[in-house]
N, C-alpha and C positions, 0 to 999 in steps of 0.2 A: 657508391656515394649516394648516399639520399636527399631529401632536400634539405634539412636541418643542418646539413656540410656544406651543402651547395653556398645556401643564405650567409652560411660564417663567413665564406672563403668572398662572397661579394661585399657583409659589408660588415668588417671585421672589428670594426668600433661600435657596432649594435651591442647591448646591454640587453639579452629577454629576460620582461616585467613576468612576474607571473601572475594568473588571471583567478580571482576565487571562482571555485568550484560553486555552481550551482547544482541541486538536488538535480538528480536525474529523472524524478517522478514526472511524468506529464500523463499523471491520471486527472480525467478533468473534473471539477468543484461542480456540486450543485448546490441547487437552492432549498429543495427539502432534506429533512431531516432522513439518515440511514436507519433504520429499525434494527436496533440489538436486540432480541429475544431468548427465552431459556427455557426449554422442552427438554424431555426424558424421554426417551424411547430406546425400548425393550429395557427401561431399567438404567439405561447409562445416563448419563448428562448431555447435553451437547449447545452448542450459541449458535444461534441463527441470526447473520445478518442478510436484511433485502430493503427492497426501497432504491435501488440506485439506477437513476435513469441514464447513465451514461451509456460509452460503447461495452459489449460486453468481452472483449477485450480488456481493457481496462480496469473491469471489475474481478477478471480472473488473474492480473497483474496482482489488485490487490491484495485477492485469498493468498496469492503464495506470500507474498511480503508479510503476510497475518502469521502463516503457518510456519515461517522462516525464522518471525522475529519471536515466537510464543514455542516453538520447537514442539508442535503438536501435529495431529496428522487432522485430514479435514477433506473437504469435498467442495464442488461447484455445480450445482444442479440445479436446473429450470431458476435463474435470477438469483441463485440463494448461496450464499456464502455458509457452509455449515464445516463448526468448528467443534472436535472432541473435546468435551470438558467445558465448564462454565467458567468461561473469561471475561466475561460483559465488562469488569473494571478497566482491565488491562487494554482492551481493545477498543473500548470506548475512548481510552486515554491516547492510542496509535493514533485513533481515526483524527480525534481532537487535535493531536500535535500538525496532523496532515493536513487542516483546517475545517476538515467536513463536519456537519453539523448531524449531533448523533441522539437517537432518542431511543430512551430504554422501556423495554416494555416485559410485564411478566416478575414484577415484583423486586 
């Protein structure tokens, strides 16, 4: 018996409300802007985001949530979020949704 049986069996006229889900994100917000930028190297494309002063836990939460939600492959090195292929829109637009304040740089 678990406790979910237990509770019934005590108090059998309880009605469970159901509770909305909030985001499970607790990546934390700052106050400067994240720097999306767009370099080539050896030829390929690639987005670089940096700028974020939070934990760097959190910042590497971010890149997979980036690489997950854009189905692209990517890296996390020395502060830097680098991402295969030029997405500056698409991830500008994540970051946006998430509410961080994003600045694009690199034309």
């Amino acid at each position: 018996m678990d406790l979910e049986d237990q509770l019934k069996n005590l108090f059998p006229d309880h009605v469970q409300e159901d509770t909305p889900k909030e985001e499970d994100s607790d990546i934390w917000l700052q106050d400067d802007p994240i720097i999306c930028k767009y370099e080539k190297r050896k030829g390929k494309p690639i987005t670089i985001l940096e700028g974020y002063t939070g934990a760097t836990e959190d910042f590497k939460i971010l890149a997979k949530e980036i690489k997950t939600t854009l189905s692209v492959g990517g890296s996390f090195k020395d502060d830097k979020i680098i991402i295969q292929g030029d997405y500056r829109d698409k991830i500008m637009k994540i970051l946006k949704d998430k509410g961080f304040n994003v600045k694009r740089v690199g034309g």
